[in-house]
C-alpha positions as CSV (number, residue, x, y, z in Angstrom):
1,X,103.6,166.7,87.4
2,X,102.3,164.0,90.3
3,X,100.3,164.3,92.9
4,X,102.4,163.8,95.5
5,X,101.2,163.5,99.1
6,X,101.9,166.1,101.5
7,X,99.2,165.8,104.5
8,X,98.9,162.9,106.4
9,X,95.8,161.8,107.7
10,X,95.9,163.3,111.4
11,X,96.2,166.7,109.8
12,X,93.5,165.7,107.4
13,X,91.4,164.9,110.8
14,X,92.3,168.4,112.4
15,X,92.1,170.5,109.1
16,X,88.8,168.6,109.1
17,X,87.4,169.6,112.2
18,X,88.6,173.0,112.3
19,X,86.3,173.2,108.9
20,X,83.7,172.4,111.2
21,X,84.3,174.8,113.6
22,X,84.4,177.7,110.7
23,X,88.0,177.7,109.9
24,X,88.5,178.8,106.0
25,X,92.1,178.6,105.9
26,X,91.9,175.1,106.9
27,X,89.3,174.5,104.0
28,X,91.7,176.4,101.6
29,X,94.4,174.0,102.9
30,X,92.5,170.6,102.2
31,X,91.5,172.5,98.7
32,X,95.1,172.9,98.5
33,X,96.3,169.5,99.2
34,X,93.2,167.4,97.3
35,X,91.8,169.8,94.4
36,X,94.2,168.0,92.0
37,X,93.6,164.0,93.2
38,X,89.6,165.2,93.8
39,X,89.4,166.3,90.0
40,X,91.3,163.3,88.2
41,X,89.0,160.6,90.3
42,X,86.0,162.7,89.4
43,X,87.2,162.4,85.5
44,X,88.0,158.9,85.9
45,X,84.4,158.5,86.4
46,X,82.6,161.0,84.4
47,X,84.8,161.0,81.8
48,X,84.1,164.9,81.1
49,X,86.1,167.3,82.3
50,X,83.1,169.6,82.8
51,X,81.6,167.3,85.0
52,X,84.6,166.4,86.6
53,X,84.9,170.0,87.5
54,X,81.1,170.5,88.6
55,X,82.1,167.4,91.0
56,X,85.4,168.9,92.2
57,X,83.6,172.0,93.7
58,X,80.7,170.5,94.7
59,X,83.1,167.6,96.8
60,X,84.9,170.9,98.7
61,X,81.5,172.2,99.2
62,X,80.2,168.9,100.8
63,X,83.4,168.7,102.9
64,X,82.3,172.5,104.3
65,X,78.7,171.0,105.2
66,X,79.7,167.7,106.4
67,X,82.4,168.6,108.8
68,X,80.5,169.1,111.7
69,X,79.2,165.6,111.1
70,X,82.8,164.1,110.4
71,X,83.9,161.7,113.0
72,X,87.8,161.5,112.5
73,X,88.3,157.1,112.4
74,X,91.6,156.7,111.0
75,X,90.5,157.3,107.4
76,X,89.5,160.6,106.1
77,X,90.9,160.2,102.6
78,X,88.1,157.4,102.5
79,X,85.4,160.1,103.3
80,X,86.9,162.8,101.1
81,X,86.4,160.5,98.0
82,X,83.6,158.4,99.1
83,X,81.8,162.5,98.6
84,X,83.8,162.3,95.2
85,X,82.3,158.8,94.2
86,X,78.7,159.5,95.0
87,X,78.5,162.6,93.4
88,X,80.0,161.3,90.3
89,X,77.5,158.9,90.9
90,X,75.1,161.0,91.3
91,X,75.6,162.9,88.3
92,X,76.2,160.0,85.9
93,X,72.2,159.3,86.1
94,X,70.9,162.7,85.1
């Protein structure tokens, strides 16, 4: 099956920010909506599905931290898998 878009970005902005302000269900709901397109951009880089996986979590764990930081600018897809990228990143030189 697709991933098929469900969220647009302004309640990618709010879930966002309620994150921030210690809102779990809102974190479940981003999980929700982006574990699926998180994963296969993670694999597309790492080419491992364990390390695609280990990037997956870590991305949702990142979004937790960094939502008190977030400023919401129009794009928040761009910041949800600008995390994904530099992890992968990251974890492609160890």
């Amino acid at each position: 099956m697709d991933y098929v878009r469900t969220m647009e970005d302004k309640d990618i902005d709010k879930c966002i920010i309620q994150i921030a302000e210690g809102d779990i269900t809102s974190l479940k709901r981003l999980y929700d909506e982006f574990r699926i397109p998180v994963y296969k951009f993670a694999l597309s880089i790492l080419k491992s599905h364990e390390a695609a996986e280990d990037v997956s979590q870590e991305t949702f764990v990142r979004i937790q931290i960094g939502a008190p930081k977030f400023q919401a600018r129009g794009n928040s897809r761009a910041w949800i898998f600008s995390i994904v990228r530099n992890l992968a990143i990251s974890q492609l030189r160890f």
